[in-house]
N, C-alpha and C positions, 0 to 999 in steps of 0.2 A: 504494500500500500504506500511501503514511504517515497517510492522511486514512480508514482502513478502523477504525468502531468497537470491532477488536481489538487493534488496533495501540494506539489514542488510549487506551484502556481501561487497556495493560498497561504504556504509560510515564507513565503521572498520577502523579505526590509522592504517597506517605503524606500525608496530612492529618490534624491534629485538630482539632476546632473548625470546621471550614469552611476553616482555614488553610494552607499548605505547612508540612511541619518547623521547616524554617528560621526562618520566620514564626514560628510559634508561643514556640519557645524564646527570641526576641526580647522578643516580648511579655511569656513568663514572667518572662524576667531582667530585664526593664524594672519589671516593675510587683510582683508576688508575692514578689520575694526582697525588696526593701526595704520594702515592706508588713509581711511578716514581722521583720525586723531593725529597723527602726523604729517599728514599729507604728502605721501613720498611714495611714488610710484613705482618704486623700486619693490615695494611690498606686494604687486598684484602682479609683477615676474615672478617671485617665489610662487604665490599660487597658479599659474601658468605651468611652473618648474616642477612644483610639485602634484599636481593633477593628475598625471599618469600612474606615478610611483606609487600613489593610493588606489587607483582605481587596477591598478593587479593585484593587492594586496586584499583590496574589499572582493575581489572574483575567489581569490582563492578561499576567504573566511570573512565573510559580509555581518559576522556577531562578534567582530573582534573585541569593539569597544564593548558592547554589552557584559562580553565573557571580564575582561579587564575589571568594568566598574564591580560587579557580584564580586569577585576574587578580592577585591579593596575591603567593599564595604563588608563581607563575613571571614575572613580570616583577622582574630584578634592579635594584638601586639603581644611578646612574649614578654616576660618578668622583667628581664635582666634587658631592655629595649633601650634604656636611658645609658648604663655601661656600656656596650657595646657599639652603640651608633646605630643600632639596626636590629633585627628580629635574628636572633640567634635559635637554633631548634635543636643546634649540638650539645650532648652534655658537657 
């Protein structure tokens, strides 16, 4: 069922642009918000530049960000998070 063009159809991302959501607003806040606040056009070449690089990376796993935020937001910090610098799992 899971490989049936209704199935594949009805769980695809919203896309804009050829992109996943996720992707997209990436993109936006990368390049168009400081575009706009600093006015420097050099920030809407990076998204030019970067436009492809994403859009094979959203082909190959279009729930990247999704999967990313879940992984953030439920895996807790470990004890010892402030000593180390970082989430240590090693005893």
């Amino acid at each position: 069922m899971q490989e049936t063009p209704l199935f594949l159809g009805l769980t695809r991302p919203p896309k804009f642009f050829g992109l996943p959501v996720g992707y997209f607003i990436g993109l936006a806040l990368g390049t168009v918000i400081p575009f706009v606040g600093l006015d420097d056009p050099r920030f809407l070449a990076i998204g030019i530049i970067a436009y492809p690089p994403l859009w094979l990376v959203a082909d190959r796993n279009p729930h990247l960000f999704e999967v990313v935020a879940g992984v953030f937001s439920t895996t807790p910090r470990t004890k010892n998070f402030k000593i180390n610098g970082g989430n240590r799992y090693v005893a």
